[in-house]
C-alpha positions in Angstrom: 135.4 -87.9 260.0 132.5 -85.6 259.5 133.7 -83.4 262.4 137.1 -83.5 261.7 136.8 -82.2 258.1 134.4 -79.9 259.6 137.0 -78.1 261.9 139.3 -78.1 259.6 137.0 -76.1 257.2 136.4 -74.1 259.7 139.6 -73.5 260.5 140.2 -72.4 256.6 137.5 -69.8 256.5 138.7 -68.5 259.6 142.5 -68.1 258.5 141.0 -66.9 255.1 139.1 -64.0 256.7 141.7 -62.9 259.1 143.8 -62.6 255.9 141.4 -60.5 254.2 140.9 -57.9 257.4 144.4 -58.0 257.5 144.9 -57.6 254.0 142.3 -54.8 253.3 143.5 -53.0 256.0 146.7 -52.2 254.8 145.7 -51.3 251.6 143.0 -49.3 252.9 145.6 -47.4 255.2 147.0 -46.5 251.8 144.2 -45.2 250.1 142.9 -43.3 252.9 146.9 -41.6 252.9 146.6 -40.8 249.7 143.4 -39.6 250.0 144.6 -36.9 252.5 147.8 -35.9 250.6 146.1 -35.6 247.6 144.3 -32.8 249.1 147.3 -30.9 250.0 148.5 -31.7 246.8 145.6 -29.9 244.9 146.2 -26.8 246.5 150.2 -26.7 245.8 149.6 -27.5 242.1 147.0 -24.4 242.3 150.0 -22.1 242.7 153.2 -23.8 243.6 155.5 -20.7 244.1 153.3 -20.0 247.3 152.6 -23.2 248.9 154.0 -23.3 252.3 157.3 -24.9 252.7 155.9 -27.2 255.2 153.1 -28.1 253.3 155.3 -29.1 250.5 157.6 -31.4 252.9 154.4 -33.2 253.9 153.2 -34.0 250.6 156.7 -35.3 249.9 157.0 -37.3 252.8 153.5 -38.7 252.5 154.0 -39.9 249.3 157.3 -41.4 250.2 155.5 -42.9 252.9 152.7 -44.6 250.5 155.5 -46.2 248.4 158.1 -47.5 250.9 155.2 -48.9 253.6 152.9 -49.9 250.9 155.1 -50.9 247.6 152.8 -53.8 246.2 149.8 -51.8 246.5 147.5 -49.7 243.9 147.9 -46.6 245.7 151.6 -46.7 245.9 151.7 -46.7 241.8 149.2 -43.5 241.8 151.7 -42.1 244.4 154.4 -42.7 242.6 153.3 -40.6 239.8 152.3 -38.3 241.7 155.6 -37.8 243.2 157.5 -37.2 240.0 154.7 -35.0 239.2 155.1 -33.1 242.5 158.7 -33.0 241.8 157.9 -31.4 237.9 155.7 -28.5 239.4 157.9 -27.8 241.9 160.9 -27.3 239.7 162.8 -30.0 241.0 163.8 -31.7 237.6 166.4 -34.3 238.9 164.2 -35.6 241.2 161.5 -35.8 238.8 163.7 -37.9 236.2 164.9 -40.2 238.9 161.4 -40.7 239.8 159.8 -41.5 236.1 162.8 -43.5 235.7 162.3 -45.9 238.7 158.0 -45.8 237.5 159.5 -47.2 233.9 161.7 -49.6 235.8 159.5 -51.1 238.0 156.0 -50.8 236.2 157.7 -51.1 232.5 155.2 -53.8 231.6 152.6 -51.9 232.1 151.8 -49.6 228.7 150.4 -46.9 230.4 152.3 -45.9 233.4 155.5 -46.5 231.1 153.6 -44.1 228.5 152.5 -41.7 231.3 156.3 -41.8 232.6 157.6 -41.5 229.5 155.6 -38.4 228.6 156.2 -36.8 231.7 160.4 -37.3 230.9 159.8 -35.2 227.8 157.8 -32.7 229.7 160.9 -32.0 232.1 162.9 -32.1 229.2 161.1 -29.3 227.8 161.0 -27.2 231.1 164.7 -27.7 230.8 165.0 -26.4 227.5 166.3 -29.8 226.0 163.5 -30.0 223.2 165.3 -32.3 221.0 165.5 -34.7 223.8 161.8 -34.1 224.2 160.6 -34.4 220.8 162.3 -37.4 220.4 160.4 -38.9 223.4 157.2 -37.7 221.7 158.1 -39.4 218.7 159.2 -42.5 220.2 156.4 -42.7 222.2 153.9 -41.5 219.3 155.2 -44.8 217.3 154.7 -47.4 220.5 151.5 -46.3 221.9 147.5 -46.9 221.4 146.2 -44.7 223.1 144.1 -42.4 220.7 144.1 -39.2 223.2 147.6 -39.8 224.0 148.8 -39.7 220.3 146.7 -36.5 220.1 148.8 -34.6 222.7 151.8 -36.1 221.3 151.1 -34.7 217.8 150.4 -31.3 219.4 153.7 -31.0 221.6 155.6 -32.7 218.3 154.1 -29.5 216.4 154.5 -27.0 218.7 158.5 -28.1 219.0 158.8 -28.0 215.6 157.8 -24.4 215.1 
């Protein structure tokens, strides 16, 4: 009986820490992805309007990559804001709505990825030149959130689309 329960203990920690290796591994494939575009992505947002066309793709691709192979993972949240922020320096405003909307969608419950998303919306809205749809973004947002630094910058871009 001893032995038996033994094994099967055994047998338990063994599956367990397989699953962890396993586990870790992925997610630490992730990170260490993100880790590497991330750098790319520094320099492009230093000056976008050089950044090689190849570099660009890559950045765009990798952080594709982070959120279709890795979708349950921490690093595939930070890529997807990053990739709607990629798409806002880089002009590409469409892609950067469709982005923030599928963050609000799929991490809604969470207050601060749907606040970051949401400001980010009204930021492209302004680049656009829609600044009613923007301010009234800000001032939804400004009424929902708790964030104390985050109702300061709202107050600011409010003002300044007011004047």
């Amino acid at each position: 009986m001893k032995k038996t329960v033994l094994i099967l203990i055994s047998v338990l920690i063994v599956v367990f820490g397989v699953l962890a290796i396993f586990g870790s591994k992925s997610e630490n494939a992730a990170e260490r992805l993100l880790y590497r575009t991330m750098k790319d992505y520094q320099k492009i947002v230093r000056n976008p309007d050089v950044a090689p066309p190849k570099m660009l793709a890559g950045v765009e691709n990798s952080l594709q990559k982070i959120i279709e192979k890795y979708p349950q993972g921490k690093a595939a949240k930070i890529a997807q804001v990053k990739l709607a922020e990629f798409f806002l320096i880089n002009k590409k405003y469409d892609q950067a709505l469709a982005a923030l909307d599928e963050i609000i969608i799929k991490y809604g419950e969470d207050a601060a990825m749907a606040d970051k998303a949401q400001f980010l919306q009204a930021v492209v809205y302004e680049r656009q030149n829609q600044r009613e749809k923007a301010r009234e973004i800000y001032l939804n947002l400004k009424k929902r959130t708790t964030q104390p630094k985050l109702i300061e910058m709202l107050e600011a871009k409010i003002a300044a689309l007011e004047k």
